[in-house]
C-alpha positions in Angstrom: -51.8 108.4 -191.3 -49.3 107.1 -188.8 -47.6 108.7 -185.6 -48.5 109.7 -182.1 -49.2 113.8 -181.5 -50.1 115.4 -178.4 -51.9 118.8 -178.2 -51.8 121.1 -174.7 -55.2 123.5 -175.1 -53.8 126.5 -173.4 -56.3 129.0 -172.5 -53.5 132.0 -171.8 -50.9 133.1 -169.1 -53.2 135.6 -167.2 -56.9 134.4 -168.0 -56.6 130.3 -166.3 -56.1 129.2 -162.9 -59.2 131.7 -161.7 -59.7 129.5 -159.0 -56.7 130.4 -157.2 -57.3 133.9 -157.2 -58.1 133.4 -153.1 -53.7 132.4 -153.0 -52.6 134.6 -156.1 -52.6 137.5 -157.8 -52.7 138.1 -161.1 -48.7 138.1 -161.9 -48.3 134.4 -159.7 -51.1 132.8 -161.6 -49.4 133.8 -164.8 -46.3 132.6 -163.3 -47.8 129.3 -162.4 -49.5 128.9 -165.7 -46.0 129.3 -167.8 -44.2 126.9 -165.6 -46.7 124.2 -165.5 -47.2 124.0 -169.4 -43.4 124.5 -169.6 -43.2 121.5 -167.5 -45.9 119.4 -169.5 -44.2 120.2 -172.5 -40.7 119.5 -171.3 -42.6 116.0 -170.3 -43.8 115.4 -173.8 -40.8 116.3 -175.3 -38.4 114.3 -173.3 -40.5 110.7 -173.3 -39.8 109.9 -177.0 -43.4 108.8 -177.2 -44.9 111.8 -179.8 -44.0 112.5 -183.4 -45.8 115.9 -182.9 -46.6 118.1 -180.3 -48.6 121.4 -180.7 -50.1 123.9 -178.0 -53.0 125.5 -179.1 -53.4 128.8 -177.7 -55.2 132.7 -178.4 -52.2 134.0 -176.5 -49.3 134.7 -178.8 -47.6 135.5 -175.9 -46.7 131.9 -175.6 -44.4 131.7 -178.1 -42.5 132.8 -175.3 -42.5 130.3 -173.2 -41.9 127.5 -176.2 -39.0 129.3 -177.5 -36.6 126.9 -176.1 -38.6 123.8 -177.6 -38.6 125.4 -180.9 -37.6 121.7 -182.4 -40.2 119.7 -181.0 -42.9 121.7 -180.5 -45.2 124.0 -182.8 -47.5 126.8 -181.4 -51.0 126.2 -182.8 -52.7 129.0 -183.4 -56.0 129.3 -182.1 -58.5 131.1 -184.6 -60.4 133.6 -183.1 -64.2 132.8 -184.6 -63.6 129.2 -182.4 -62.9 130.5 -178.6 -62.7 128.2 -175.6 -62.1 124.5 -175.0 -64.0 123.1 -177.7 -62.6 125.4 -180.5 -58.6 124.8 -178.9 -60.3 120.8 -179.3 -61.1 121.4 -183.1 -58.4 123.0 -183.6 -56.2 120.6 -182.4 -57.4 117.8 -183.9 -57.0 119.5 -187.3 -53.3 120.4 -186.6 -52.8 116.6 -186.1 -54.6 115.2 -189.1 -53.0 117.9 -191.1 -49.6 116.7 -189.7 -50.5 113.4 -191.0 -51.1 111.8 -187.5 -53.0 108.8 -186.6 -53.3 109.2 -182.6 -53.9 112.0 -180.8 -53.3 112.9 -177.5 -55.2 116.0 -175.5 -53.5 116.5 -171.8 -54.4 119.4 -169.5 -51.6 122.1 -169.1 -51.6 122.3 -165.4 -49.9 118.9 -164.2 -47.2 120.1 -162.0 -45.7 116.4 -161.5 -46.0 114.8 -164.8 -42.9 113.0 -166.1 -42.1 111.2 -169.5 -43.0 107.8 -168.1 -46.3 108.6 -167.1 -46.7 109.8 -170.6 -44.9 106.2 -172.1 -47.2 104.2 -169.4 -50.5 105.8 -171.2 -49.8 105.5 -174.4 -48.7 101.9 -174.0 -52.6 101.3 -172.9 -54.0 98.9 -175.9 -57.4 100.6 -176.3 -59.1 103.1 -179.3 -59.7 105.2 -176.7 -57.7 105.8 -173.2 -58.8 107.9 -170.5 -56.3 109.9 -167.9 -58.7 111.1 -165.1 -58.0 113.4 -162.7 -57.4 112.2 -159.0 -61.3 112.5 -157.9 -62.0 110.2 -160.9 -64.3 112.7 -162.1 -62.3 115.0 -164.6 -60.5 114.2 -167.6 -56.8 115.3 -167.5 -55.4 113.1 -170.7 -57.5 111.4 -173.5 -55.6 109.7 -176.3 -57.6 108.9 -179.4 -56.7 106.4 -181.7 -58.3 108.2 -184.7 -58.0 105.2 -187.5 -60.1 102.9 -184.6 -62.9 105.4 -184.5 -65.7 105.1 -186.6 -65.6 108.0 -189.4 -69.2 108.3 -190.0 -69.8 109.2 -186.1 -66.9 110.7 -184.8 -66.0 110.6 -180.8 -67.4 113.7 -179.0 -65.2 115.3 -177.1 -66.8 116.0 -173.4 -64.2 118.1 -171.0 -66.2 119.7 -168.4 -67.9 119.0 -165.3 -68.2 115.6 -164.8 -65.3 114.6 -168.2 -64.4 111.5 -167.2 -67.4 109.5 -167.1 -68.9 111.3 -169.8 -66.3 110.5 -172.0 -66.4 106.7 -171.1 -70.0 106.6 -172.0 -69.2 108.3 -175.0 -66.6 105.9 -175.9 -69.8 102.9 -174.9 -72.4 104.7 -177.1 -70.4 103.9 -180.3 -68.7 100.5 -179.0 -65.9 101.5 -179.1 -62.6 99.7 -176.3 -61.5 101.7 -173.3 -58.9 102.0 -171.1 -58.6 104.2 -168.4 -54.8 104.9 -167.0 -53.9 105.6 -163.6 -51.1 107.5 -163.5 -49.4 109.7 -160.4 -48.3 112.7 -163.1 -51.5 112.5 -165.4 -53.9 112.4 -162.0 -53.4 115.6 -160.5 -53.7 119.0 -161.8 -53.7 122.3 -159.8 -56.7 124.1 -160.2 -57.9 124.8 -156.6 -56.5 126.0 -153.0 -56.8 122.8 -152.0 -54.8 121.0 -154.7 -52.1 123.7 -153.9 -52.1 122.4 -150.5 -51.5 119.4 -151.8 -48.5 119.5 -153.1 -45.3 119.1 -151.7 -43.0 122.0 -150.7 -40.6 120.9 -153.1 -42.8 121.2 -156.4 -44.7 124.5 -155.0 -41.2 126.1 -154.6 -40.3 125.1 -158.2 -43.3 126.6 -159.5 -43.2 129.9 -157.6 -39.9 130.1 -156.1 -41.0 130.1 -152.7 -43.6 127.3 -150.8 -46.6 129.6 -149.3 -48.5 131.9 -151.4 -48.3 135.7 -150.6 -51.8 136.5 -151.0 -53.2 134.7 -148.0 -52.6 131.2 -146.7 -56.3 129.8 -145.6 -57.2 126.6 -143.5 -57.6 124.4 -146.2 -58.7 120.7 -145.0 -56.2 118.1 -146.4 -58.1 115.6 -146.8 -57.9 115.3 -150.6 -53.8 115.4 -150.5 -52.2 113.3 -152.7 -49.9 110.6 -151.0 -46.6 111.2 -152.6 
């Protein structure tokens, strides 16, 4: 197998982002869900790094939102019987072996400033396994596996969830095998809570919803864990 694919998991346009709900209602976090993966896949598409890229989604309404990528990317199909993260996962990494690929990327669809060369200064990273945590250190935002470095008989776990990103390093340490973790600005931060929201700066929260402050309700939120940008 050779080449470099990337997969998005993309849980829907009206059933992520539930954290937000104190900011936006159901029609904003839709609206913030297309445009961020729009704008991961635009990323991804635009850094000449991947031979493939797929989205794996339930939602057929998605097709949508890809249409104007139709040459580079290809809506994965989700099967029903495998719901949530670890079935999008599977799924994933079926597309891309399938596809005859050799590395595989997983990045989270909500990473309102990722750019192409975040995406060529992980990839460059000379390790089986590289890690993109989030900001905190504590989640995992990208993880590229080098699938002919892993060893067959055992294959690498995948661990997204509370506490990713140091789950999947000792993951990676349980079966020996080399590690990098990449620091990037893009791959680092994801929106997920009122805080990170805050966090941004006017500029990007206008792009994703057309105007800075949310119409819900705008709430003291302690800045403490901005972002210096």
């Amino acid at each position: 197998m050779t080449g470099l694919a990337a997969i998005v998991p993309f849980r829907g346009l009206e059933s992520g982002k539930q954290r937000l709900r104190p900011l936006f209602d159901t029609g904003q976090r839709a609206t913030l869900a297309r445009r961020m993966l729009r704008g991961v896949v635009e990323a991804l598409a635009t850094s000449g790094t991947f031979a493939a890229i797929g989205v794996v989604t339930l939602d057929p309404r998605v097709a949508s939102v890809l249409s104007s990528f139709v040459d580079d990317v290809t809506l994965v199909e989700q099967p029903s019987a495998e719901p949530g993260m670890l079935g999008g996962l599977e799924t994933g990494l079926r597309w891309a072996r399938g596809v005859g690929m050799s590395e595989l990327l997983v990045i989270s669809a909500d990473l309102p400033l990722l750019t192409g060369r975040d995406l060529q200064a992980l990839t460059a990273r000379d390790a089986a396994v590289v890690i993109g945590p989030d900001r905190h250190l504590t989640g995992t935002n990208a993880l590229l596996l080098r699938l002919d470095s892993l060893p067959g008989e055992q294959p690498f776990r995948f661990r997204f969830g509370i506490g990713s990103y140091t789950r999947h390093v000792a993951e990676a340490e349980r079966q020996g095998i080399e590690t990098a973790t990449a620091l990037t600005r893009g791959t680092m931060f994801d929106l997920d809570t009122p805080a990170d929201w805050y966090a941004l700066p006017q500029t990007i929260q206008t792009r994703l919803l057309g105007h800075p402050e949310p119409v819900i309700a705008r709430h003291d939120v302690r800045q403490e864990n901005a972002l210096c940008l």
